[in-house]
N, C-alpha and C positions, 0 to 999 in steps of 0.2 A: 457275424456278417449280416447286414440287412435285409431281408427279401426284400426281392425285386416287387414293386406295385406294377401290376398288368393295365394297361390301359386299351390297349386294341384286340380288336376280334381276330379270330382266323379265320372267316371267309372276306373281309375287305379287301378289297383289287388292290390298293394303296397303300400305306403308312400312311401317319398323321404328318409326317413330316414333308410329305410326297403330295400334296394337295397343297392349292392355290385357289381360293377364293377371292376372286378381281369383278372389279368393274368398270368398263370405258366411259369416260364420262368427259366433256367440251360442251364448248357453245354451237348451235346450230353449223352446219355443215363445214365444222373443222375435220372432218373423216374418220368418225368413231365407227361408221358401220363399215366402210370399206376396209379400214383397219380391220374390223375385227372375220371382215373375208378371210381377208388374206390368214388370218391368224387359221382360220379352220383350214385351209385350203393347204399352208405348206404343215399343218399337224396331221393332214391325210381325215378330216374331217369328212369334207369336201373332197369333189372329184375336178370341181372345175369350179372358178370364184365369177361370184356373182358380183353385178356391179347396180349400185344405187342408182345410176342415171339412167340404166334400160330397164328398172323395175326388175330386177333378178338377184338381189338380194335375198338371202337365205335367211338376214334376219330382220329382215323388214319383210314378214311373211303378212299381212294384215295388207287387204288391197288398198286402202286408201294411205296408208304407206309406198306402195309401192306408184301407185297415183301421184304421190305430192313427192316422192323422190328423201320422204323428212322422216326419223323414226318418232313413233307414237305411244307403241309402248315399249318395257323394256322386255327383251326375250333375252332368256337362258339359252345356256348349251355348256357340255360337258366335252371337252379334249386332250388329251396326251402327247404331253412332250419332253424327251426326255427323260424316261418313266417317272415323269410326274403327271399326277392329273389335274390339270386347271378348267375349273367352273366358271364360267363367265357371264356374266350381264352385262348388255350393250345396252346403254339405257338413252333418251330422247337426249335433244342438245336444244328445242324447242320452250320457250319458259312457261307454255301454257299447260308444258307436262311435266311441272317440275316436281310433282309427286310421285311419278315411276324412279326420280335418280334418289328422290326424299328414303324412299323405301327400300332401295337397291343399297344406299350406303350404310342405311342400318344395320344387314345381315352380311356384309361383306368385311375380309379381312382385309383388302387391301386394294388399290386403284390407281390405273393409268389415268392422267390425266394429258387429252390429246390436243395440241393446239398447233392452228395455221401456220406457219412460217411468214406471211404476210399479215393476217389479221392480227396478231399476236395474242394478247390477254383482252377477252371480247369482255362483255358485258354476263353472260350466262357462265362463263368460264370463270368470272370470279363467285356467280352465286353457287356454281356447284363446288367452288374451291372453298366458301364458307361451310356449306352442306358436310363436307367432307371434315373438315375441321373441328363441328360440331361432335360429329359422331369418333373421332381422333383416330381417321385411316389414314396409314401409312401409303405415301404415294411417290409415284415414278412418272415422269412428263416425257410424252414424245411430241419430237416439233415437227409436223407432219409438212406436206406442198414443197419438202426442199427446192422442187424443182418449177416453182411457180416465180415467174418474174417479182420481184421484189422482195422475196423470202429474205429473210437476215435471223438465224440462226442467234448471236449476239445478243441482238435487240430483246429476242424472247425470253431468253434467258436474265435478260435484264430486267424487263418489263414484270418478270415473275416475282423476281425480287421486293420490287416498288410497291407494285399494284396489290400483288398477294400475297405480300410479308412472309414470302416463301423461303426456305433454304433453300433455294436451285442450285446444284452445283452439275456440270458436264462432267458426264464421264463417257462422253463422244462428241468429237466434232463433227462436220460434213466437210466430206471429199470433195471441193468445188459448190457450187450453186447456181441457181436459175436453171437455164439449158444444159450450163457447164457439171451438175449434178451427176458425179459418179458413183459416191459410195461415203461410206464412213470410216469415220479413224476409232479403232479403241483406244483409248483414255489408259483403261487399265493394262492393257498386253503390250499397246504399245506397236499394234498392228492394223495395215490396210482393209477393210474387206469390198470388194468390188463383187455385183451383182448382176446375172448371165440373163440378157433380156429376151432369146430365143427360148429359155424354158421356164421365162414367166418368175426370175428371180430366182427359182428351185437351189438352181447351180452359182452356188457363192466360191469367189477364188481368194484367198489369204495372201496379202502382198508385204513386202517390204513400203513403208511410209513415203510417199514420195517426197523428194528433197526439197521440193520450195513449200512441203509444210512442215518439213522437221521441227522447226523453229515455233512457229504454232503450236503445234502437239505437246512439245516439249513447255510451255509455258501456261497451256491448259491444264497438262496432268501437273507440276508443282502447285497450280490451285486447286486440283484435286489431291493430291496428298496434303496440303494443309488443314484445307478441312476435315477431311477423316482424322488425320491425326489431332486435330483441336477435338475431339468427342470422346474421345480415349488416353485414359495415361500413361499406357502401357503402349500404344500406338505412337505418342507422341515423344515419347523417348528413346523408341526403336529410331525415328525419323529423322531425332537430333542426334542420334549416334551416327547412323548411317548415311542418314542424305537422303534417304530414300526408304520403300517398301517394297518386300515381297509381293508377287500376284497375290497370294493368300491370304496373307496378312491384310491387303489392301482390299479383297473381296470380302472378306472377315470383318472388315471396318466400316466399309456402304452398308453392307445389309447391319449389324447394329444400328447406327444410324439411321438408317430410313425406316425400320422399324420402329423403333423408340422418336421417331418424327422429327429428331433433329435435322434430317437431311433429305432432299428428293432429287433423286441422279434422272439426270436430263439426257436422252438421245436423240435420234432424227433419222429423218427417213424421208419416200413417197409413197406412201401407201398404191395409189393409181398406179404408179409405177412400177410396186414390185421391188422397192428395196429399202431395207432394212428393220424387217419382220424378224428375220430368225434372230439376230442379236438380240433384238427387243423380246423373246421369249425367252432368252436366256438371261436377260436381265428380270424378269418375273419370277423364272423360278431361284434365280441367285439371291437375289435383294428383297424382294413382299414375302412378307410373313406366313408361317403355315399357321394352322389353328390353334397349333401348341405354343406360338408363337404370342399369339396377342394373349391378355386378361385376362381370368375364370369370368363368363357372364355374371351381371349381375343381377337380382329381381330381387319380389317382400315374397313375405307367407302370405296368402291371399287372408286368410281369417286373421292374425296378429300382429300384422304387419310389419315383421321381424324382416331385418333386410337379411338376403342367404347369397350365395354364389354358387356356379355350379363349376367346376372345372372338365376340360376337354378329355373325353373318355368314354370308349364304349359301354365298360360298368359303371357308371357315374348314373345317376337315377335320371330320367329322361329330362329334357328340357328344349322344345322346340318351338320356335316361334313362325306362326302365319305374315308373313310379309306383305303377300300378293294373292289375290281370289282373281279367275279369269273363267268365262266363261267359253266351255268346246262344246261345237255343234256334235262331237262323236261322242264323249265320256261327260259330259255338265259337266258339272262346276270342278275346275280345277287348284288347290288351294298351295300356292307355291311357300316352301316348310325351308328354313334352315335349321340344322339341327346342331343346336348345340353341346351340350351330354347326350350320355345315354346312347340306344338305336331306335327308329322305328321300323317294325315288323308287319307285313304284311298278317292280318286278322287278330294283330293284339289289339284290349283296349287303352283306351288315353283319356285324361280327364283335363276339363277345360274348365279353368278357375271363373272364368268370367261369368261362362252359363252353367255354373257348377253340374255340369254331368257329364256320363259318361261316354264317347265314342269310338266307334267299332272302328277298325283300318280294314278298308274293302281290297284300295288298289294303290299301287306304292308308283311312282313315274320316275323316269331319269329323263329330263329335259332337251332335246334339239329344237330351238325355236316352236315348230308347230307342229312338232313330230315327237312323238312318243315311245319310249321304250319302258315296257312293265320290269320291273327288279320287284326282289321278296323285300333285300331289309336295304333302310337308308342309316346310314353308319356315322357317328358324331365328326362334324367338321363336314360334313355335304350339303349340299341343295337340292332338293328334289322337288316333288309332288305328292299331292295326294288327292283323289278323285274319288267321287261318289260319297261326300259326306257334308253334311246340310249345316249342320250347325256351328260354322266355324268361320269368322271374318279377319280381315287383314286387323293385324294386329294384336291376336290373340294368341295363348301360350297352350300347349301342349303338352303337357307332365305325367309322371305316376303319380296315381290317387294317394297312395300311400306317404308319400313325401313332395307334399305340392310347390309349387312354385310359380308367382308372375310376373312375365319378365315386363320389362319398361314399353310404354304402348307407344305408337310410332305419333309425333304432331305434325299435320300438317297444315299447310297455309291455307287462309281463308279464300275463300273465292270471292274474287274482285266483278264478274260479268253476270247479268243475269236475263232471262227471255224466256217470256207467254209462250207455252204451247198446248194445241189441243186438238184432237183425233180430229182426223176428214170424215168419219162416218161413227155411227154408234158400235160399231159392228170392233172399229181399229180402238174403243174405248179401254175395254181390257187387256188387251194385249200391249196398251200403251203405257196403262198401270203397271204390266207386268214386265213388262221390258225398259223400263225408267227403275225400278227397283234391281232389275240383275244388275243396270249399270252402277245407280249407287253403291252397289255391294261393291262392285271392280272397283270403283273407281274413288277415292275418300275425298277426293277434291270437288266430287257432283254432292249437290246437293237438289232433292226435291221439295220440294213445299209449295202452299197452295196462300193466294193471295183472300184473306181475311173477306175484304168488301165485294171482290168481283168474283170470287168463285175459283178463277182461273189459275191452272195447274203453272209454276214457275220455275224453271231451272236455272242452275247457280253453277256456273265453272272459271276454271283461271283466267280464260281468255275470248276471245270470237269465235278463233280457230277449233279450241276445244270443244264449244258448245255445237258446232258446224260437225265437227267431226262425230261427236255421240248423234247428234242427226240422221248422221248419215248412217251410222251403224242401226242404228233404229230401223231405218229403211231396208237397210242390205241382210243384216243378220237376221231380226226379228220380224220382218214382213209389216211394220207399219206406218200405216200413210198418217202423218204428222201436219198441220200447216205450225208454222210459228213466227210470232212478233219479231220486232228490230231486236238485238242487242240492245240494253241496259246496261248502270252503271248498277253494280250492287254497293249498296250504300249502307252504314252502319249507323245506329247512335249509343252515344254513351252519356256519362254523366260528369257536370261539373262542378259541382258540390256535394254535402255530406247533407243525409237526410232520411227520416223516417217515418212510421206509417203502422198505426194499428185498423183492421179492419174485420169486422163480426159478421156472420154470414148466419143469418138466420132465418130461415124460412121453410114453408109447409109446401114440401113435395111430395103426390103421388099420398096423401091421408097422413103420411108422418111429418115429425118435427124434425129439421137439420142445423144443429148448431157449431161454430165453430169459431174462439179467435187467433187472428197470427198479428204480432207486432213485428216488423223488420226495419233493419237501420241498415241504407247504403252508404258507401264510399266509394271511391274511384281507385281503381286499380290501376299500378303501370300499364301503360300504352305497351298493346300487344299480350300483357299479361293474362289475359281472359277472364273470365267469370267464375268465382268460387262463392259458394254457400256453405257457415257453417251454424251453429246452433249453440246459442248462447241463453238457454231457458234449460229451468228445471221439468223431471218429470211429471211433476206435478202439475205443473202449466201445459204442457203438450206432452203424452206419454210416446212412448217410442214405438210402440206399434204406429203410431198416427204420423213419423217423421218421415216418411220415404215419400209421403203423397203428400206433403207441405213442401220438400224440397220438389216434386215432381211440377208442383203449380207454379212453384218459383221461376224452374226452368223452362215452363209454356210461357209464363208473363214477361222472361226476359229473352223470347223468340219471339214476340210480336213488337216489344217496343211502345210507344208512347207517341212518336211521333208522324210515322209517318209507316208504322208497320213495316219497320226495320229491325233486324233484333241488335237488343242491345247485349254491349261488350265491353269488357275492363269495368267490369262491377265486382267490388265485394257485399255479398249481402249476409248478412247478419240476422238470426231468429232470433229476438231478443223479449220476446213477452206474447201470450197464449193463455186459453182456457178452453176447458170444455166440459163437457156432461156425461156423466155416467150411462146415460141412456139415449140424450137424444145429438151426440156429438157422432159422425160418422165421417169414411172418408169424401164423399163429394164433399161436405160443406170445410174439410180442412183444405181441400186443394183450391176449392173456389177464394176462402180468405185467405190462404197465401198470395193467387195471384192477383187478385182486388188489392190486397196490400203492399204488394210490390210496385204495381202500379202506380198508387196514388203516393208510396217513397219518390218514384222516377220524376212523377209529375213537379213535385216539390224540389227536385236534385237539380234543378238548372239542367235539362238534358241537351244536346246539340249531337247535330247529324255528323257522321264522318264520310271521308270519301277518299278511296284507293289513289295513292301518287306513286306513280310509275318513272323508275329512273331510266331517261333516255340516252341514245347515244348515236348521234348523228355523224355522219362520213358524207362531206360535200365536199365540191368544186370552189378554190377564193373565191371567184368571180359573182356566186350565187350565198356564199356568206350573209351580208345586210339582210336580205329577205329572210331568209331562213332564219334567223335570229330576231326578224321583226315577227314575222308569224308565231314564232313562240311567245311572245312578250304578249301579242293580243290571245294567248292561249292559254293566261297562266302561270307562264311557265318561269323557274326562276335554272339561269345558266349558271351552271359550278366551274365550267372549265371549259377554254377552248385552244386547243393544240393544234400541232402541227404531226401528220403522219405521212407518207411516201407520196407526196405533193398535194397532199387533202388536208381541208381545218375537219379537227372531230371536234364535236360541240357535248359535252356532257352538261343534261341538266335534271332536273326536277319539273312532271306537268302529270295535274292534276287526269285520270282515266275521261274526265267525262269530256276535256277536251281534246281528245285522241282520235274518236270515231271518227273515221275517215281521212286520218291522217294520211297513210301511205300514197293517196291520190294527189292530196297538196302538195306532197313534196314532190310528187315527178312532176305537177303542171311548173313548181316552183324552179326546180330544176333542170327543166328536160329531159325528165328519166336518168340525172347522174348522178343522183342522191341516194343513199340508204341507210338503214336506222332498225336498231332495236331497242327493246324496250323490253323493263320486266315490274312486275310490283315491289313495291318498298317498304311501304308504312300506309298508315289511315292517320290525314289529320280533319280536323275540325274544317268544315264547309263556312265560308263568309255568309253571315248575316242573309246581305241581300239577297243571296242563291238559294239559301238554304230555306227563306221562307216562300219562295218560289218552287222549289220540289214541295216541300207540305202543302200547298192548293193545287200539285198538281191531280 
């Protein structure tokens, strides 16, 4: 007989089977954060739910969250329901923080995805439904506002279909709608549930189906058992024997399914309202996946670049990945850890491939929003924390030394916005330094850098809003007083042709001789592809000691660009010819001829500027139609689409960032304030001529 192979510890609160790693994710205020009240509030989280619109949200704990009513960042927390434990991240629905949901669905097993019952499939709700895709999480859709005039259930469900090439299938309908909004039907039992509004939803009563929906119910669940039984053969035979499936067999049949991403079972509810939360957690822990559930992680050997896997298990040699770095005014720097093998132990150490050394575990965290609890060991398939240790950013893997491993590093999107800032006194000068550096650490979508000719300190974020909001944090956390320029468009160049470039760097610095040559040959990379450099010279030409600072010149020369001290992007560059001197060849003069030589490739490549297009989506009044479509046309802008929604045209189009600024203002004068519109970035194309040589004087 085989031994049994041990995978879990005996001090874990949980099984592996008993854990739920999820994440809420929508477009701006479809109700992922009142959602996820409620979720703490009836798992006895909470004592009393807090609500987004008085700023009492539990996890919109960040005041300028609570200020703007919008989440910011994503916060954690840990609950139990139904002795299972579910880890949760609520993460932003805002597009200018689409790298808290970027980083949230990378360490996540599985995700609700929450959408309006009136807005349907927004604009942000499709990029987080790509986001999610990307990273291939299993996911479950609730159609939140049941009880919002114009809600249509249906519609979303359909909309899911079209829009996001989703398997949507219902395995609830709603009890009424609008006002008429009482409760939901299960799909699967084939049962009422009605929701007690004197105790806040708590007290759910189980009814017989009322009669003028039997009919309904009964023609929703046959398209739920077709679908499940189309994903199984065994399921699908059962179904032509009998007509039908068991509870079991049929709750056996969604969760395969929606695991394996063939399928995502759709519910509904009202969050504000207080119904239909507890089904929806039993559908979380019925259907999303536990740990054991998804894939052995995959990563290389840092040194051989051997690909390895690690599977889900407390003996399993460690393997944890940094997601999120956040900074706490009580414990610093907080480094939020998903663990995949392995544990970590409070005072073991842990080796970090990237900065190949070794680090000590001081303090172990279990996460509620902005509230802390110390635990000794965080156990494979958890979320935690780890506090008080310097050398570790989002992104980064976590191993034993002994059997290293690193896992896949997170991409995030470029930043499209950019704005001059610079201290009010000399006094706020370091502290400005030093508080611009915590945020880049947080946050992978800031970028700092400093402009070439004027001196002046520059920041780089997804949006206005973001850049307004690290402002402010600046002021409120860090104590410093800041002025700063307009918004900017952050603008890129690349290149449009094939082209190359030897360049010698030889000259008497400081009493000695500096010599060095680099020859590089560019080409253009897929749009979006990004920049790679590799080396196509022998050692004899360029020794390998001297390569790490010939690629390092590459990547300064191809941060400042050619044209207008933009960096450039969708470059391959190529080392393809070099010399040097036994004696008088040293690193400054190999990094100088790298980036001289890259240079004067760029120069020669045809380069041309790019510039952020943002896909919009506009909701007017007929009546205000012509204008709003004329004002795009003098914008740039080119129209994809324009529908009909619950008595509004939605305009989808394509317009270029730079003529945005200030758009929200034009569309209320335009409108009368009955207009509204989001927008997210898309792609970088190529800037017209005439414009483009109009930014270069400027």
């Amino acid at each position: 007989m085989a031994k049994e192979v041990k995978i879990e510890a005996v001090g874990r609160g949980h099984a592996l089977t008993a854990i739920r790693n999820i994440g809420i994710v929508a477009h701006i205020d479809a109700g992922k954060t009142t959602t996820t009240e409620r979720i703490l509030f009836y798992t006895g989280k909470v004592h009393k739910m807090g609500e987004v619109h008085d700023g009492t949200a539990v996890m919109d704990w960040m005041a300028q969250e609570q200020e703007r009513g919008i989440t910011i960042t994503s916060a954690a927390t840990t609950c139990f329901w139904k002795k299972h434990q579910i880890n949760i991240i609520d993460t932003p629905g805002h597009v200018d923080f689409t790298a808290e949901v970027e980083r949230a669905l990378r360490v996540l097993d599985g995700a609700v995805g929450v959408f309006c019952a009136v807005g349907g499939v927004q604009p942000q709700s499709e990029t987080v439904w790509r986001q999610a895709n990307k990273y291939r999480v299993p996911r479950m859709a609730f159609v939140n506002k049941m009880d919002r005039v114009g809600a249509s259930f249906d519609r979303v469900v359909a909309e899911m279909r079209a829009k996001l090439q989703a398997p949507a299938v219902a395995i609830q309908i709603p009890w009424g709608a609008e006002e008429h909004f009482r409760g939901v039907i299960d799909l699967v039992r084939m049962r009422a549930w009605a929701f007690d509004a004197a105790s806040l939803g708590a007290q759910m009563s189980e009814q017989d189906i009322p009669g003028e929906l039997q009919a309904a119910a009964q023609q929703a669940r046959e398209t739920l058992l077709e679908a499940v039984a189309e994903t199984d053969e065994g399921l699908l035979n059962a179904y032509l024997d009998e007509g039908d499936l068991s509870v079991e067999a049929l709750q056996t049949g969604i969760r395969q399914a929606t695991v394996s991403g063939r399928m995502v079972p759709v519910l509904c509810g009202t969050s504000l309202r207080n119904q239909g939360i507890q089904p929806l957690l039993d559908a979380v822990v019925a259907f999303l996946p536990s740990p054991l559930d998804v894939p052995p992680i995959k990563g290389r050997h840092p040194k051989t670049e051997e690909e390895l896997e690690r599977a889900t298990g407390d003996f399993e040699p460690l393997a944890a990945l940094a997601f999120k770095v956040a900074t706490d005014p009580f414990v610093g720097k907080l480094i939020f850890m998903r663990v995949y093998s392995g544990t970590l132990k409070k005072g073991m150490n842990v080796w970090n491939p990237r900065t190949q050394k070794r680090e000590r575990l001081q303090r172990l965290i279990r996460l509620h929003a902005n509230q802390r609890e110390e635990i000794d060991t965080l156990y494979s398939g958890e979320i935690g924390a780890i506090a008080g240790i310097k050398g570790v950013g989002t992104g980064d893997t976590l191993c034993a030394e002994q059997k290293p491993i690193a896992l896949e590093r997170i991409v995030f999107p470029e930043p499209v916005v950019s704005m001059a800032i610079e201290p009010k006194t000399q006094a706020d000068k370091e502290k400005m330094q030093a508080a611009l550096a915590d945020l880049a650490d947080e946050d992978p979508t800031f970028r700092v850098g400093q402009n070439v000719e004027t001196g002046q300190t520059i920041i780089q974020g997804m949006g206005e809003l973001h850049l307004e909001i690290l402002r402010d944090r600046m002021l409120r956390e860090f104590k410093v007083q800041a002025n700063a320029g307009r918004p900017m468009v952050a603008y890129r160049e690349t290149i449009t042709a094939a082209a190359g470039a030897d360049f010698a760097f030889d000259r008497e610095l400081g009493g000695k001789r500096h010599f060095a040559l680099v020859g590089v040959a560019l080409e253009k990379n897929e749009r979006g592809a990004g920049n790679s450099v590799d080396f196509h010279v022998s050692s004899d030409l360029i020794p390998h000691d001297f390569r790490p600072v010939v690629e390092e010149g590459i990547r300064d020369g191809l941060s400042t660009g050619v044209l207008g001290s933009f960096p450039l992007v969708d470059v391959r560059v190529s080392v393809v010819n070099g010399q040097w001197h036994p004696v008088d060849s040293s690193e400054i003069a190999f990094r100088s001829a790298a980036s001289m030589s890259l240079r004067e490739a760029a120069q020669a490549a045809r380069p041309a500027l790019l510039e952020p297009i943002m896909a919009l989506e506009i909701m007017t009044p007929e009546e205000h139609l012509g204008d709003v479509l004329g004002d795009l046309n003098m914008r740039r802008g080119q129209v994809k689409d324009v529908a009909q929604r619950d008595g509004m045209r939605v305009i989808e189009a394509s317009v270029p960032l730079a003529e945005l600024f200030g758009y929200a203002t034009t569309l209320r004068s335009l409108t009368r304030g009955r207009a509204g519109y989001a927008m997210e970035p898309t792609r970088f194309e190529v800037v017209p001529e005439n414009l483009s040589q109009a930014l270069r004087n400027r």
